[in-house]
Backbone bond lengths (Angstrom), bond angles and torsions (degrees), N, CA, C in turn:
res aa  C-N    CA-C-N  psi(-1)  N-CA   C-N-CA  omega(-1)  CA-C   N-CA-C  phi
1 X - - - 1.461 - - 1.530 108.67 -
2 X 1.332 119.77 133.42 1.665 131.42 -175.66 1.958 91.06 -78.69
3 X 1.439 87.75 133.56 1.718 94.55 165.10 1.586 106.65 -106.77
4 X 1.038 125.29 -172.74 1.268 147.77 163.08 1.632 114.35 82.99
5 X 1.251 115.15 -177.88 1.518 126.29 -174.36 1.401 107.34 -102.73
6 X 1.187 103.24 152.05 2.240 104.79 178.72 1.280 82.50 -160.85
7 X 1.679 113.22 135.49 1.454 152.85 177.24 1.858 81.24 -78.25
8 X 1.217 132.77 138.72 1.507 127.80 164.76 1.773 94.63 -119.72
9 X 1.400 131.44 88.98 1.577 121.58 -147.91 1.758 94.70 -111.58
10 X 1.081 114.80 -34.20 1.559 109.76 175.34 1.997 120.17 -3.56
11 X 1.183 98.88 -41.27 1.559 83.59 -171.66 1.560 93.44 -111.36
12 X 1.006 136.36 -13.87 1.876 128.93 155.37 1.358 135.65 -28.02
13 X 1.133 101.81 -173.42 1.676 97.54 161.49 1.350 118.45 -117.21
14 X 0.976 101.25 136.92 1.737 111.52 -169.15 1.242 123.82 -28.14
15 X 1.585 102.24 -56.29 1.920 112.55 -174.13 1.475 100.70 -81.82
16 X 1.347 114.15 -21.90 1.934 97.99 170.74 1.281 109.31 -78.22
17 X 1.185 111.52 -44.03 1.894 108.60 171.35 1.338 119.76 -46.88
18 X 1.737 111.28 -33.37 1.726 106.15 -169.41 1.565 108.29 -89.76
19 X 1.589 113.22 -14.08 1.487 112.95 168.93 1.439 108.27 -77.83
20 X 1.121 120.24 -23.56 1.657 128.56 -172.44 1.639 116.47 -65.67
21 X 1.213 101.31 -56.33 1.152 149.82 150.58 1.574 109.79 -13.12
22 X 1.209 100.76 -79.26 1.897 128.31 167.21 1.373 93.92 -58.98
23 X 0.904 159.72 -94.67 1.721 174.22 10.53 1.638 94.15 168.73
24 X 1.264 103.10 -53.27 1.835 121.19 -158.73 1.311 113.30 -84.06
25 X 2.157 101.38 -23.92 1.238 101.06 -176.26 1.977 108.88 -88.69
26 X 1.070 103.65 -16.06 1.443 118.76 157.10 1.278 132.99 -85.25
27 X 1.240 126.32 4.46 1.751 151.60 165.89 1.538 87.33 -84.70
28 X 1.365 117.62 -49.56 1.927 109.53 -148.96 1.527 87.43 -67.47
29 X 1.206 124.57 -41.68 1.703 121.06 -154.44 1.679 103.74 -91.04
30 X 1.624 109.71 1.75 1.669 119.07 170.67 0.824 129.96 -134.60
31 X 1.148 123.19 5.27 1.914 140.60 156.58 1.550 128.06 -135.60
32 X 1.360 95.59 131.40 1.707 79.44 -163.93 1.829 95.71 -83.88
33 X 1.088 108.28 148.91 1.397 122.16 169.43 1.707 135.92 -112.55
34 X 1.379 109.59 57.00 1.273 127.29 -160.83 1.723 120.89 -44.39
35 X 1.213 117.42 -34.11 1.322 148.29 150.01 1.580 129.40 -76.68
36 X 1.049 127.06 87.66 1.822 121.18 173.23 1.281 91.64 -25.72
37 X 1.954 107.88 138.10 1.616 123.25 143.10 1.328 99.38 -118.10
38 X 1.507 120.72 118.43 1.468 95.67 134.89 1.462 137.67 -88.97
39 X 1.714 100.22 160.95 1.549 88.52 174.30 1.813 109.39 -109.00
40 X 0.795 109.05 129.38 1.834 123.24 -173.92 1.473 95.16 -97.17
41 X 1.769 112.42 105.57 1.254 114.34 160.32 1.508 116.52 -65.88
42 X 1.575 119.83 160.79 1.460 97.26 -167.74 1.492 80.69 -137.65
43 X 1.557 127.44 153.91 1.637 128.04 164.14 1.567 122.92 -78.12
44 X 1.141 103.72 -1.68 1.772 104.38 157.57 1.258 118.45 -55.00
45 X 1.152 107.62 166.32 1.608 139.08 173.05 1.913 100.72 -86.65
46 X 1.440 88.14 -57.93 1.703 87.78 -171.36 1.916 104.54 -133.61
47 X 1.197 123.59 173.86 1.128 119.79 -168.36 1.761 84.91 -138.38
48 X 1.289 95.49 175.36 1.632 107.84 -176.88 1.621 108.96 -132.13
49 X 1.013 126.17 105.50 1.599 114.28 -166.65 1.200 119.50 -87.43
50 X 1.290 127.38 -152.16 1.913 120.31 -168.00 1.577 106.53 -80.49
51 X 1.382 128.16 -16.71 1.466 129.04 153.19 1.179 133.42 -37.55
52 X 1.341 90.25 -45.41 2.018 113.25 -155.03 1.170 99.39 81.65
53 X 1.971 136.08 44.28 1.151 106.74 151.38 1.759 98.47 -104.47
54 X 1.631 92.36 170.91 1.063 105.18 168.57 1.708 133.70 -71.27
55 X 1.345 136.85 111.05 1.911 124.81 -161.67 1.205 89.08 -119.59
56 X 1.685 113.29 -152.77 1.183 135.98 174.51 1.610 106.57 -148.48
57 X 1.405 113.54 -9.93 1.101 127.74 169.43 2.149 139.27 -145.82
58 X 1.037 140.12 99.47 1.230 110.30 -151.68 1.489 94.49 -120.98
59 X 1.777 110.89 -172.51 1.476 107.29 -178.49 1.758 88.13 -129.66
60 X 0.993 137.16 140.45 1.515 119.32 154.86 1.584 122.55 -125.53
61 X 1.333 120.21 111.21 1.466 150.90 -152.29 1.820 100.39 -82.03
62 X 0.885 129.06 89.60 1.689 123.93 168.21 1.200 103.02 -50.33
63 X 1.647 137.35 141.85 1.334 148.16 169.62 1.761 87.17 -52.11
64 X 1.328 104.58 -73.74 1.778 99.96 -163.23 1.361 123.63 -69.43
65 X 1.235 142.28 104.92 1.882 138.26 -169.30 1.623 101.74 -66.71
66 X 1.274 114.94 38.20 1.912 109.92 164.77 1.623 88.88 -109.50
67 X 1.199 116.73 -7.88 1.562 112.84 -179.05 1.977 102.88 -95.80
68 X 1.445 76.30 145.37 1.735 63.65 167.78 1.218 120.23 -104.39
69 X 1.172 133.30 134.72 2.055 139.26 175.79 1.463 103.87 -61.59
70 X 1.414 97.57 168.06 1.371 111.44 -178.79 2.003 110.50 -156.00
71 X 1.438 92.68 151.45 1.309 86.49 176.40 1.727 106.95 -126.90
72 X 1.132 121.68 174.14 1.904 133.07 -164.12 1.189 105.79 -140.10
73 X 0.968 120.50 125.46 1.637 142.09 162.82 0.828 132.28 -105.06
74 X 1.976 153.05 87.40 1.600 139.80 -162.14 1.414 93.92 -81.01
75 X 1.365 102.33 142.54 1.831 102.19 -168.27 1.631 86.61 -127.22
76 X 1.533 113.95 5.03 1.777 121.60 173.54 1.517 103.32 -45.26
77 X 1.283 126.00 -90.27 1.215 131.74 154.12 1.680 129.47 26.45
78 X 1.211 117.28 -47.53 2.160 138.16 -137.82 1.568 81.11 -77.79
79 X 1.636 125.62 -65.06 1.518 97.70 -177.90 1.231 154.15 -72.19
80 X 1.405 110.37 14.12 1.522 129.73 -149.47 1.535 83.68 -116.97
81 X 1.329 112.96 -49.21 1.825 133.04 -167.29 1.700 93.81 -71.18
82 X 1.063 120.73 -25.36 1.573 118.50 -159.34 1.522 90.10 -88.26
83 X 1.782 118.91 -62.23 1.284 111.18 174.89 1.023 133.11 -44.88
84 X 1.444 108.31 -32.61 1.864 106.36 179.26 1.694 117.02 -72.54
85 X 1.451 89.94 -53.20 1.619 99.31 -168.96 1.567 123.94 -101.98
86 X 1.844 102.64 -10.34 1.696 118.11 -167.11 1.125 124.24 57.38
87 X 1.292 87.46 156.16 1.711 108.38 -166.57 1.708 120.57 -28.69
88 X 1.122 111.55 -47.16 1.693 105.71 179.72 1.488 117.29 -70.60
89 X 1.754 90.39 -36.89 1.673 73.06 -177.23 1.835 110.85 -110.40
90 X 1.437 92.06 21.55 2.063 90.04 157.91 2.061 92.57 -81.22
91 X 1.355 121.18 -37.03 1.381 99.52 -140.32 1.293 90.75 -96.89
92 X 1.746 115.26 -7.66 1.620 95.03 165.56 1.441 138.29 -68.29
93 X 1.603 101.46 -23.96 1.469 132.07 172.51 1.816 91.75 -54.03
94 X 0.905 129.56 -62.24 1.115 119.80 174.98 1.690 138.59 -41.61
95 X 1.200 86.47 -72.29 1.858 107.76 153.52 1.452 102.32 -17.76
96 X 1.615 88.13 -71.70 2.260 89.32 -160.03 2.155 96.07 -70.78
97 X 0.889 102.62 -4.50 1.888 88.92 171.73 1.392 100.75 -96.25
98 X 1.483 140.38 -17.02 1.203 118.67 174.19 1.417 97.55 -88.95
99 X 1.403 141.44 0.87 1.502 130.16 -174.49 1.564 113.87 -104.41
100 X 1.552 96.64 -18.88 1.536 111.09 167.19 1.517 113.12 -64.83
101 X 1.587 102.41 -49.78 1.838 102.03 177.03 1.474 96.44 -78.20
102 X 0.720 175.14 -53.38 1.280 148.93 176.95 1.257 123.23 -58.72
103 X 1.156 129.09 -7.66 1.527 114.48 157.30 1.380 106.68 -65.95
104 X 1.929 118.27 -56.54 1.591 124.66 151.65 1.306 102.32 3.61
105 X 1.539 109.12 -93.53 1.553 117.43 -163.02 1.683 105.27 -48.56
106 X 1.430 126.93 -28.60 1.574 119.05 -144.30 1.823 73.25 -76.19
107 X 1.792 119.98 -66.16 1.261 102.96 177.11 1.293 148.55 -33.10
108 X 1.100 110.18 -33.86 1.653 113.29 -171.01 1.414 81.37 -95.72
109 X 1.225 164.93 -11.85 1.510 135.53 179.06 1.880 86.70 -80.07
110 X 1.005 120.12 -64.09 0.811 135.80 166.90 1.793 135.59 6.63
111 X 1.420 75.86 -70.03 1.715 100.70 170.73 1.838 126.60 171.69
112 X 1.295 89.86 17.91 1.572 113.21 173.64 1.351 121.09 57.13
113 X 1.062 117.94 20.00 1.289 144.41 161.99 1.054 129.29 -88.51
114 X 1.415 114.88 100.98 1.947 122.40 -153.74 1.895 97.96 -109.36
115 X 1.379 104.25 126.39 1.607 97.58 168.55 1.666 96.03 -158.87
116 X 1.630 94.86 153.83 1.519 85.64 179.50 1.849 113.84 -88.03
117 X 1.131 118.57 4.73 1.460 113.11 -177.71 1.777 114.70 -42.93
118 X 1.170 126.81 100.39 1.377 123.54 167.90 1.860 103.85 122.10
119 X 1.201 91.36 -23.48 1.916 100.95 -146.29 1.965 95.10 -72.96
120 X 1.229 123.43 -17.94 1.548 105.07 167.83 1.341 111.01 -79.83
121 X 1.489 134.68 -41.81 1.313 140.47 150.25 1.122 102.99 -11.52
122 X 1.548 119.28 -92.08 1.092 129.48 -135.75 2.076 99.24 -82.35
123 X 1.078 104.68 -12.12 1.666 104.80 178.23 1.178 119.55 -77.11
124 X 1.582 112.84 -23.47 1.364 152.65 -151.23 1.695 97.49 -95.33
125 X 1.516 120.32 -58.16 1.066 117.08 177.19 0.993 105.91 -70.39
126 X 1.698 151.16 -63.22 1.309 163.15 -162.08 1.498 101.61 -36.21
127 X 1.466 116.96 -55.62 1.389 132.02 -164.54 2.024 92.00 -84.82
128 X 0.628 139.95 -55.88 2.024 137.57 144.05 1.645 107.30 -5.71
129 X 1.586 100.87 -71.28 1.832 104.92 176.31 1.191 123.48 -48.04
130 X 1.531 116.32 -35.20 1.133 114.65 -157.46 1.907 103.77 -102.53
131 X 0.994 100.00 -14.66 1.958 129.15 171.03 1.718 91.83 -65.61
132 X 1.255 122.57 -48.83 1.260 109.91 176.80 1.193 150.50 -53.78
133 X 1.775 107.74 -32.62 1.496 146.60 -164.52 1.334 93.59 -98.43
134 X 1.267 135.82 -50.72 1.429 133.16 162.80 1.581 125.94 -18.28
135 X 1.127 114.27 99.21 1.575 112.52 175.23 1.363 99.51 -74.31
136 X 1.283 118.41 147.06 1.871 154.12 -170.29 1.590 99.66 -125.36
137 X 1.763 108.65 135.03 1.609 112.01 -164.34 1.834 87.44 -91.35
């Protein structure tokens, strides 16, 4: 079984892929990832998950762990988000949705039991830790 995390960014947008990118390579050295996820940037605005609701980000957990999970990111969105709010804080919005699905993933390796109790908190700090290690010009 493949472990670890991979950004899959090809159809994204560039500068969300290259923060992602950065993000994941600081996930590997702070979460262990026993199971490969990839994350598949997507050029939407919004994605629709196994509900039919509408997100901007999802995780999806196979019942059996011989499969591998995956998580989705619409990176459609980055210039509209950049004009309003700019660059740091469109790509942090990002950041904390790839730290949200990985809490996702931390559960279902876990014990496949997906809930959001804690998980903006805790995505919230993750994406904080890694805000720290960041050198500023």
């Amino acid at each position: 079984m493949r472990k670890g995390i991979r950004i899959v960014g090809h159809r994204g947008h560039p500068e969300v892929k290259d923060a992602l990118i950065k993000f994941a390579r600081w996930l590997r050295t702070h979460t262990d990832f026993p199971i490969r996820v990839p994350v598949y940037l997507r050029p939407e605005a919004e994605l629709t998950n196994m509900r039919g609701d509408k997100c901007s980000a999802s995780f999806f957990g196979p019942w059996e762990h011989t499969v591998e999970p995956y998580i989705r990111i619409a990176t459609g969105g980055y210039e509209s988000e950049k004009k309003e709010y700019g660059r740091d804080d469109a790509l942090t919005g990002y950041l904390v949705s790839l730290a949200h699905e990985v809490i996702h993933y931390q559960q279902w390796v876990e014990n496949n039991q997906l809930h959001q109790r804690g998980v903006a908190v805790k995505a919230a700090n993750m994406v904080k830790a890694y805000a720290l290690t960041i050198e500023r010009p």
